[in-house]
TITIMI-815134 format. One line per 4 residues: number of its first residue (from 1); their letters; for each residue x negated, y negated, z of N, C-alpha, C, O. Coordinates in steps of 0.05 Angstrom, whole numbers, plus 5000, padded with zeros to 4 digits. Example, Ala and Ser with C-alpha at 12.3 -4.5 7.8 and 13.67 -1.06 7.14 Angstrom:
2
1 = as = 4736:5114:5156:4754:5090:5156:4736:5066:5156:4715:5066:5169; 4743:5045:5142:4727:5021:5143:4742:4999:5157:4732:4977:5161
//
This chain:
231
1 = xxxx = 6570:8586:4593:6577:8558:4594:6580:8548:4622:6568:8527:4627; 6591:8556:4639:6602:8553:4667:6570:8556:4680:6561:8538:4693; 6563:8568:4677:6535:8587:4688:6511:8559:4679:6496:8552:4697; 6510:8547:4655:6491:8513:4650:6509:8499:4656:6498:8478:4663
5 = xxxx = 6543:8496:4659:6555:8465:4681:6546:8458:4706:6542:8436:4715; 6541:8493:4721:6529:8483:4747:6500:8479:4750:6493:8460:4764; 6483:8493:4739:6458:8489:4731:6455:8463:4726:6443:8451:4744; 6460:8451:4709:6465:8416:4705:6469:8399:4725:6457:8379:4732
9 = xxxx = 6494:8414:4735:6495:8393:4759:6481:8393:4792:6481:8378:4811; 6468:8420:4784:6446:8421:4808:6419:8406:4808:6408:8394:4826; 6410:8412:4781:6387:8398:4771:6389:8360:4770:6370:8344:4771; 6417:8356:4766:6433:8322:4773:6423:8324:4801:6400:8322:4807
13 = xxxx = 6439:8328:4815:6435:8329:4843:6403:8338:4861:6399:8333:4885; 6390:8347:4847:6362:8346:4852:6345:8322:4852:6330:8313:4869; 6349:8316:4829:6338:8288:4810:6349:8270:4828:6330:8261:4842; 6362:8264:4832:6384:8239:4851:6369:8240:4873:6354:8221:4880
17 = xxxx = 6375:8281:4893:6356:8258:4915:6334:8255:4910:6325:8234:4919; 6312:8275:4891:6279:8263:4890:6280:8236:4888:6263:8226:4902; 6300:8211:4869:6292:8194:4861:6306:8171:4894:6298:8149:4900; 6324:8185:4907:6331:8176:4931:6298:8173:4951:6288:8153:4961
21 = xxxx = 6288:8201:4952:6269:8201:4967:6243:8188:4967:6226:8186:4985; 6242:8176:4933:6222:8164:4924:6227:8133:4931:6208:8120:4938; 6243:8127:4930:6262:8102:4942:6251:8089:4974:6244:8067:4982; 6254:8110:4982:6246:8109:5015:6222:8113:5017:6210:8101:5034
25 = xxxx = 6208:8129:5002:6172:8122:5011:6165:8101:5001:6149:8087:5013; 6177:8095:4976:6159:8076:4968:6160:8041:4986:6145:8022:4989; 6196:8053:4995:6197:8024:5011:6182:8031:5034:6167:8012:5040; 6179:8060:5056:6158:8050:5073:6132:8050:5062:6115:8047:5080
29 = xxxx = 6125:8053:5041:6097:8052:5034:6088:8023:5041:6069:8013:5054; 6119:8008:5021:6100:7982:5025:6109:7958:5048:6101:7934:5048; 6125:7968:5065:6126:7963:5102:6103:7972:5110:6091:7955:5122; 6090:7997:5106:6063:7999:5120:6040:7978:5109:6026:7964:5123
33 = xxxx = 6041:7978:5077:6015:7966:5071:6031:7923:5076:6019:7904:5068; 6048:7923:5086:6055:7887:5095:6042:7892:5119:6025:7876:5125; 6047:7912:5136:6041:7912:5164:6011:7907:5166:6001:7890:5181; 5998:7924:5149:5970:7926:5149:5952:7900:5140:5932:7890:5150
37 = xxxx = 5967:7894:5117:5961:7861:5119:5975:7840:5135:5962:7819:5133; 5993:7838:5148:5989:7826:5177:5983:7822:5192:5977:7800:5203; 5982:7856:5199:5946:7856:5226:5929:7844:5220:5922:7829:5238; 5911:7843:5194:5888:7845:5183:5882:7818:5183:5861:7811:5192
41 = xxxx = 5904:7797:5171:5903:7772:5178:5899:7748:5215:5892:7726:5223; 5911:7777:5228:5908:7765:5248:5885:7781:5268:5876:7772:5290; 5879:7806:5257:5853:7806:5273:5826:7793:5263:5805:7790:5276; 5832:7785:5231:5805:7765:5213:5812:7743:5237:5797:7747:5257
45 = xxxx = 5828:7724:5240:5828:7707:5252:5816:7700:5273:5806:7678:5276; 5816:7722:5293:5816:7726:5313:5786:7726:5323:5772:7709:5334; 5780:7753:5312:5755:7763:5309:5729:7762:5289:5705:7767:5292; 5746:7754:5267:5724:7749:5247:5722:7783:5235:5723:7805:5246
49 = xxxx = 5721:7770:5200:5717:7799:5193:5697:7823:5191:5703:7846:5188; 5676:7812:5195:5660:7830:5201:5658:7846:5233:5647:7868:5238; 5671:7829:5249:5673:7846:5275:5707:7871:5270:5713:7888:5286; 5713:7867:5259:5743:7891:5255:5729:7912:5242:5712:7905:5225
53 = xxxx = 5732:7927:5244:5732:7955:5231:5758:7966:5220:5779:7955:5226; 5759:7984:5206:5779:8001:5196:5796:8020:5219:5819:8028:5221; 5779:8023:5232:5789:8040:5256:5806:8020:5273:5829:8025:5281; 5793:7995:5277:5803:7972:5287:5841:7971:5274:5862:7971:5287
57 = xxxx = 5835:7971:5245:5865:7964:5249:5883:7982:5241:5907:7979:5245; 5870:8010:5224:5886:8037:5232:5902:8045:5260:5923:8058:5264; 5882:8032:5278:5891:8038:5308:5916:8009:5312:5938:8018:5318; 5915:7991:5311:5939:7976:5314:5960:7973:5298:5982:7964:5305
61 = xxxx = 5951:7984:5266:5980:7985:5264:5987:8015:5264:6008:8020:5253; 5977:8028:5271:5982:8053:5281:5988:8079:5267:6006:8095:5268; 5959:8077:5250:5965:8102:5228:5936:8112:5231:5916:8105:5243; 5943:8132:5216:5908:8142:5216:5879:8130:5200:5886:8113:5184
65 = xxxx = 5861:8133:5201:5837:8121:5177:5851:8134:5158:5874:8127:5153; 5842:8148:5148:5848:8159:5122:5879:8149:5105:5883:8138:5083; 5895:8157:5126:5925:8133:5109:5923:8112:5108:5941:8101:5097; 5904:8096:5116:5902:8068:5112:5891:8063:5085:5895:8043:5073
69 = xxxx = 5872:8092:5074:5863:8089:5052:5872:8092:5029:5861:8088:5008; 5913:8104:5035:5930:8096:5011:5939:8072:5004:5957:8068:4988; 5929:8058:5016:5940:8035:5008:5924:8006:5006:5935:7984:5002; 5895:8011:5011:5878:7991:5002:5850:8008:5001:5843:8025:5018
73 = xxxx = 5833:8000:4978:5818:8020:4985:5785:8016:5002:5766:8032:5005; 5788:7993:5009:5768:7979:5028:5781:7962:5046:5803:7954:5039; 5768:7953:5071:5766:7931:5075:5770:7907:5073:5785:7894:5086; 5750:7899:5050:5740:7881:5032:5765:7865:5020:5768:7841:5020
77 = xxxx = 5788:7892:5004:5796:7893:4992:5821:7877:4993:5832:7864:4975; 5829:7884:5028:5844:7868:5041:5838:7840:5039:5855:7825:5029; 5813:7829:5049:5812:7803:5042:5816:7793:5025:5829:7772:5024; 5804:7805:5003:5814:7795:4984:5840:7789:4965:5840:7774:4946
81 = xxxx = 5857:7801:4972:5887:7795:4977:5894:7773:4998:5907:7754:4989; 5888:7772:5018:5890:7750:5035:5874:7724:5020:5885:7703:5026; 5852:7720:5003:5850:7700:4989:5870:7693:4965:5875:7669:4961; 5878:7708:4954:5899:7710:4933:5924:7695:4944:5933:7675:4933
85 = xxxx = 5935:7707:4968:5952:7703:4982:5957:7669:4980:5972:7654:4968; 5933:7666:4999:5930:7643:4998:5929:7617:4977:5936:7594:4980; 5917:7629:4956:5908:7607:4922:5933:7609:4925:5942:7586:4924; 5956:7632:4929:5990:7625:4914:6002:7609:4931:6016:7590:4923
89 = xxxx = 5999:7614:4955:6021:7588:4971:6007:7562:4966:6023:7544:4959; 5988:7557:4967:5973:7522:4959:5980:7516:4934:5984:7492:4929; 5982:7538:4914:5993:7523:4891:6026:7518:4892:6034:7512:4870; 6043:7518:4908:6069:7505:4913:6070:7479:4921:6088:7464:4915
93 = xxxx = 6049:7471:4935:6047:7443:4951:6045:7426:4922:6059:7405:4922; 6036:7430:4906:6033:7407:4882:6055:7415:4865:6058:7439:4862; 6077:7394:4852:6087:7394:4829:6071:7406:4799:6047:7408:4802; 6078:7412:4778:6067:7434:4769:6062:7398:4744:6081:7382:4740
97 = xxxx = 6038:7396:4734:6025:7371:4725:6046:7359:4702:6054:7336:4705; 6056:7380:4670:6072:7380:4657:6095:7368:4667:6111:7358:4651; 6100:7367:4692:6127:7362:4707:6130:7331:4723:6151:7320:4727; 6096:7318:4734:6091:7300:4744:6102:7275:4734:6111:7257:4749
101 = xxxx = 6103:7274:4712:6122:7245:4708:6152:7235:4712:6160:7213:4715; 6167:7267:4712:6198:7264:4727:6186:7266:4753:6199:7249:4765; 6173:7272:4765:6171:7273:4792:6167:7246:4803:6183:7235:4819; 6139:7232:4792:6144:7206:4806:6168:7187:4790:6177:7167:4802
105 = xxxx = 6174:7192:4773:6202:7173:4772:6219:7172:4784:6233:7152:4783; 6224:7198:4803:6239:7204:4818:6239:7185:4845:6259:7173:4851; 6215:7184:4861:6214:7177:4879:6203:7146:4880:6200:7133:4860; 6199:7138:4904:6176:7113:4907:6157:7121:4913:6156:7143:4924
109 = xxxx = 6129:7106:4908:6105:7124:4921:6109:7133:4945:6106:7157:4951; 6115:7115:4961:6119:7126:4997:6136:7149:5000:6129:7166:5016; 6159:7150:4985:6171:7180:4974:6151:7195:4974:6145:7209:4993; 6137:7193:4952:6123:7213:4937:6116:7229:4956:6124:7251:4962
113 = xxxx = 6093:7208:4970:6072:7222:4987:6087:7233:5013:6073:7250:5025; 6108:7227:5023:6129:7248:5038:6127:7266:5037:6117:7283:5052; 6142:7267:5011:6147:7297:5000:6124:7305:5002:6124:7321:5021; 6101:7302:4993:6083:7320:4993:6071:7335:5016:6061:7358:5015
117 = xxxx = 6074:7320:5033:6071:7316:5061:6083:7347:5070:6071:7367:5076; 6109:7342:5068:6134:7366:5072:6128:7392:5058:6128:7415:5066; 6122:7380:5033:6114:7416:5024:6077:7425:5037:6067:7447:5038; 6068:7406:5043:6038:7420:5051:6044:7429:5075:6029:7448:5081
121 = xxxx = 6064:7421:5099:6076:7427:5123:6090:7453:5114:6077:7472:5123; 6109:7460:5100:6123:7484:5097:6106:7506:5084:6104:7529:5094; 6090:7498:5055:6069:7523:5055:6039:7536:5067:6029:7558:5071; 6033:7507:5072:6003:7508:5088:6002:7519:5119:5986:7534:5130
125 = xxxx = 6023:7508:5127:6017:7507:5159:6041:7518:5167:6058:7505:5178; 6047:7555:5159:6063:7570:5164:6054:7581:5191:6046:7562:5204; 6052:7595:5200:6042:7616:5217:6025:7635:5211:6004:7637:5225; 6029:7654:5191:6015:7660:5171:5992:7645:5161:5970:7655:5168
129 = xxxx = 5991:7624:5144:5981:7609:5133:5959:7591:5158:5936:7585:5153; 5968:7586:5178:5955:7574:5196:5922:7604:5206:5900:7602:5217; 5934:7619:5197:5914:7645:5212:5903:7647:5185:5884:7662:5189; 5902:7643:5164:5886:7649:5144:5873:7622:5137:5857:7623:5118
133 = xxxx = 5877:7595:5150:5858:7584:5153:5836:7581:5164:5817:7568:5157; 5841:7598:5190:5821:7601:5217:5809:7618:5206:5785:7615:5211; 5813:7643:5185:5798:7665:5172:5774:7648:5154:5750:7652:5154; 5789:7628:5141:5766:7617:5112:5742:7594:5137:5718:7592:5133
137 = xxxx = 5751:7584:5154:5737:7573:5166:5714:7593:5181:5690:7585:5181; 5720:7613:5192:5703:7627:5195:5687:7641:5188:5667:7646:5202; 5692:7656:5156:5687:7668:5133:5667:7649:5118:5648:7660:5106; 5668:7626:5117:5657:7608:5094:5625:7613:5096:5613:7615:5075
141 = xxxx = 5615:7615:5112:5585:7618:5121:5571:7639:5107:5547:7637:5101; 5586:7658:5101:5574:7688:5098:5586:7696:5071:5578:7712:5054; 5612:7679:5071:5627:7696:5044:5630:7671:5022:5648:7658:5033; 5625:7660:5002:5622:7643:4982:5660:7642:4972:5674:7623:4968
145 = xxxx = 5665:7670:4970:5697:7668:4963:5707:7639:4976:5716:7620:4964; 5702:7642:5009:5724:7632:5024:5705:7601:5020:5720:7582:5017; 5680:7595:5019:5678:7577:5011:5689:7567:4994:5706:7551:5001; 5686:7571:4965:5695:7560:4949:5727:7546:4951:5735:7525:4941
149 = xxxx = 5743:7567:4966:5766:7570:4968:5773:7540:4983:5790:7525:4972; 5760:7533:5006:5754:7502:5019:5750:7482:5006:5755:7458:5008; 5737:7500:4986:5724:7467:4960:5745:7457:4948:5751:7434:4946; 5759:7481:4938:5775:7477:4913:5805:7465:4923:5815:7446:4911
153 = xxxx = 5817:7478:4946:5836:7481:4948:5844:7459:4967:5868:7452:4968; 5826:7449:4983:5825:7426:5012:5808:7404:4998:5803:7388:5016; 5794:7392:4972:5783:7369:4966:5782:7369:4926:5793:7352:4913; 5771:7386:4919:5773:7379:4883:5804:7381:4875:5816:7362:4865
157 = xxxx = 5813:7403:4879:5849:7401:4871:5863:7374:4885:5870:7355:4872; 5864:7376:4906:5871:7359:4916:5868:7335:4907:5889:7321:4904; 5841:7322:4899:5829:7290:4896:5837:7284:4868:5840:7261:4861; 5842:7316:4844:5843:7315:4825:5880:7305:4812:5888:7293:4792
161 = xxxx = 5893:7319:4835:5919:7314:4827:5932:7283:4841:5949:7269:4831; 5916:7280:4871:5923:7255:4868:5918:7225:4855:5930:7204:4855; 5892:7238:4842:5886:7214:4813:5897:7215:4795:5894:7197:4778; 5912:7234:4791:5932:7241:4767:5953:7224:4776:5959:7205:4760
165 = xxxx = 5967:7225:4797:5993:7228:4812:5998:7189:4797:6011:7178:4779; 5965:7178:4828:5967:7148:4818:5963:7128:4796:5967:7104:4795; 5953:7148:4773:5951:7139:4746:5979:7142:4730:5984:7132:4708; 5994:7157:4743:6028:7161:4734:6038:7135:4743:6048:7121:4725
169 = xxxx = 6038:7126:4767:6047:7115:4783:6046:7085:4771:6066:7072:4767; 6011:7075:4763:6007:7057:4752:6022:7054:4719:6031:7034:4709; 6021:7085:4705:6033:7074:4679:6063:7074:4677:6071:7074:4654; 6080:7073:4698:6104:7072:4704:6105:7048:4717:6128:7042:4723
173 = xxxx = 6082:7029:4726:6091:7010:4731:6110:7005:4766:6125:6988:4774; 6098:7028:4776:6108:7029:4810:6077:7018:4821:6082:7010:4844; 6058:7016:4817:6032:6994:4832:6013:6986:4809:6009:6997:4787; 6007:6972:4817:5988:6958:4805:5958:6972:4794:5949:6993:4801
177 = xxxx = 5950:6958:4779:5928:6974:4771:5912:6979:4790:5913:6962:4808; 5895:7000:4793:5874:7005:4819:5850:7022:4810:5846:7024:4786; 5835:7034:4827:5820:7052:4823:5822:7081:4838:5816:7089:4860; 5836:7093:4814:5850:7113:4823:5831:7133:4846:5836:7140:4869
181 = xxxx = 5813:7137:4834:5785:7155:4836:5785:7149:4869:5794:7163:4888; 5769:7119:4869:5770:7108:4906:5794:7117:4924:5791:7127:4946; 5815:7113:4913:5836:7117:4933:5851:7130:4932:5874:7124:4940; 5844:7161:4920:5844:7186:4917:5834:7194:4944:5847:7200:4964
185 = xxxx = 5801:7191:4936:5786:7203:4964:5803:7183:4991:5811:7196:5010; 5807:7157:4992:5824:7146:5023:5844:7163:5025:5846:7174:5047; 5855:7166:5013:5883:7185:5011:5881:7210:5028:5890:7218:5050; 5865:7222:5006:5861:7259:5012:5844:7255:5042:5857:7264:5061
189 = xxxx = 5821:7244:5050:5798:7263:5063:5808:7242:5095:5796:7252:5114; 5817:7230:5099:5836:7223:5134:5855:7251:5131:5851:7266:5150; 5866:7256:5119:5888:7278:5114:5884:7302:5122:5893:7317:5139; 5859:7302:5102:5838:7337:5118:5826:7331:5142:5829:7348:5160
193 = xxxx = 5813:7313:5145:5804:7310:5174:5817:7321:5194:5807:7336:5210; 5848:7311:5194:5870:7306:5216:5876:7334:5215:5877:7349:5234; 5880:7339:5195:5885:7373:5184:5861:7388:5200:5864:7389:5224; 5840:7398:5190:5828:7416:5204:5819:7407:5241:5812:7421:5260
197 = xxxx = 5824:7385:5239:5822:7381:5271:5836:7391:5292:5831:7396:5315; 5865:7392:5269:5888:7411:5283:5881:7439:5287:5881:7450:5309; 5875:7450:5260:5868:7485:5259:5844:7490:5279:5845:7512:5291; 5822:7474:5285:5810:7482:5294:5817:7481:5318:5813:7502:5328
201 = xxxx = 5829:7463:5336:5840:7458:5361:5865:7476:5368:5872:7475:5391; 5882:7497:5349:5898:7507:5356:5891:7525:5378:5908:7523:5395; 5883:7533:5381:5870:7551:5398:5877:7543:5435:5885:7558:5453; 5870:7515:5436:5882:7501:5461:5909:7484:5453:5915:7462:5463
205 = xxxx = 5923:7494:5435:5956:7483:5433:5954:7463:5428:5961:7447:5445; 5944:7454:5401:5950:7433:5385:5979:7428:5372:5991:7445:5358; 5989:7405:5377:6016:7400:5368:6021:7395:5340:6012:7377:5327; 6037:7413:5331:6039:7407:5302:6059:7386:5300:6060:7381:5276
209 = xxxx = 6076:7371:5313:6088:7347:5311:6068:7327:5312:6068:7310:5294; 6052:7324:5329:6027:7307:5329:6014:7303:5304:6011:7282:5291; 6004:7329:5297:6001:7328:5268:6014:7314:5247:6003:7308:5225; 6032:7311:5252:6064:7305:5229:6064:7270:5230:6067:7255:5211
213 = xxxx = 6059:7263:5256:6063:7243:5267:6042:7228:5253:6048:7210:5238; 6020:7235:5257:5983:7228:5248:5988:7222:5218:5981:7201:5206; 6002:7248:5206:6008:7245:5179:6012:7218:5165:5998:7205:5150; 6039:7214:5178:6062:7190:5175:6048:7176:5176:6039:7170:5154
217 = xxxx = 6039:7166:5192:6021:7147:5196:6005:7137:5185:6001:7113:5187; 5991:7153:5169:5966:7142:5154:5974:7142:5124:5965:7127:5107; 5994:7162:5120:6017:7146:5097:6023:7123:5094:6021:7111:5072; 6032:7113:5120:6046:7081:5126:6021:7066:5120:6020:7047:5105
221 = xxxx = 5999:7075:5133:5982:7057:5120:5965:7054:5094:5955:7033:5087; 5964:7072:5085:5952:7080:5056:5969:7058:5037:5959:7038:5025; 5996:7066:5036:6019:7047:5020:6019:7021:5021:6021:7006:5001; 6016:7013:5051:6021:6986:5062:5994:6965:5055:5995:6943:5044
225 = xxxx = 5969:6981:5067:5937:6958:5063:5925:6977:5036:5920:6965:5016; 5920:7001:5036:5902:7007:5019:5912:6998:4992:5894:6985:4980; 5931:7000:4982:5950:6990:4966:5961:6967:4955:5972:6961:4934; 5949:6949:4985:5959:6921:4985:5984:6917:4977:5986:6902:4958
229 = xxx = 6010:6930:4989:6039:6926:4992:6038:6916:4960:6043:6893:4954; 6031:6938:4940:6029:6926:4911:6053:6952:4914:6065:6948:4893; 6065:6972:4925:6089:6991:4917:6122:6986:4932:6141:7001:4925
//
């Protein structure tokens, strides 16, 4: 009896630390594979993905080829997480559609489009997020993913939810009837303009207050003439 209490409690105490030790790899497992997609984001940026190699970023973040291969099993594979990445932070910038009618009740249009303003500033144009734009802009040519990813995510979502947004707007009776469709696209495509003019110019220290500023601005005017001070 004495002879299986300790037996028991050795085999306890085994189990404890394996499941201690499994604890700690698995947390640096996945510190190595954040790191690896870090780099990866910022040497795509940089360099473009086809000029990085595996060795390329084995060597900066500082493991061998082959361990790099526990934890993604291409390349490729990486990017493609970095597109993922990306579809998930852009879908925060929009209120979720089911939800759109407390939303604009909430605000005034000029509200509205604030806010929106604020969240495409806090998820889009992270630091992060600013380098995986410079990736799809460079990527788009050769890789259809990152195209599409431009289409969808910088003009059809976009044009799609703010025709939604102003057809709320109108059946709530905050503007006047309009043509949602038209002044969807006024809305959205000054916005992207100002937008990628920034990303592309970062490079010589484009001001992201400038940006913010540009924003405002064409808010103030979208509300005020396109609108015809009907909100």
């Amino acid at each position: 009896m004495v002879v299986y209490i300790i037996r028991r409690r050795f085999i306890i105490r085994k189990i404890s630390k394996n499941l201690k030790f499994d604890l700690v790899t698995k947390s640096y497992g996945q510190e190595t594979k954040d790191k690896i997609f870090d780099l990866s984001i910022e040497l795509f940026s940089k360099k473009g993905f086809n000029s990085v190699s595996i060795r390329d970023l084995a060597k900066e973040v500082g493991i061998k080829q082959s361990s790099l291969y526990n934890h993604f099993k291409s390349k490729d594979e990486i990017l493609e997480d970095i597109y993922e990445f990306f579809k998930a932070e852009a879908i925060k910038v929009f209120p979720q559609v089911e939800n759109l009618d407390d939303t604009i009740k909430k605000y005034t249009p000029k509200e509205f489009f604030k806010q929106g303003k604020k969240l495409f500033i806090q998820y889009m144009l992270s630091t992060r997020m600013e380098k995986i734009w410079r990736i799809l802009f460079i990527e788009q040519a050769s890789d259809q993913r990152a195209a599409n990813i431009l289409l969808h995510e910088s003009f059809k979502k976009s044009l799609s939810f703010m025709e939604k947004a102003l057809e709320k707007m109108i059946e709530q009776g905050k503007i006047t009837s309009i043509n949602t469709r038209i002044c969807a696209y006024e809305y959205i495509y000054p916005l992207n303009f100002m937008f990628f003019e920034y990303i592309i110019s970062k490079s010589i220290n484009a001001d992201k207050n400038s940006l913010e500023r540009q924003m405002d601005e064409h808010i103030n005017y979208f509300c005020n003439i396109i609108l015809e001070k009907k909100i």
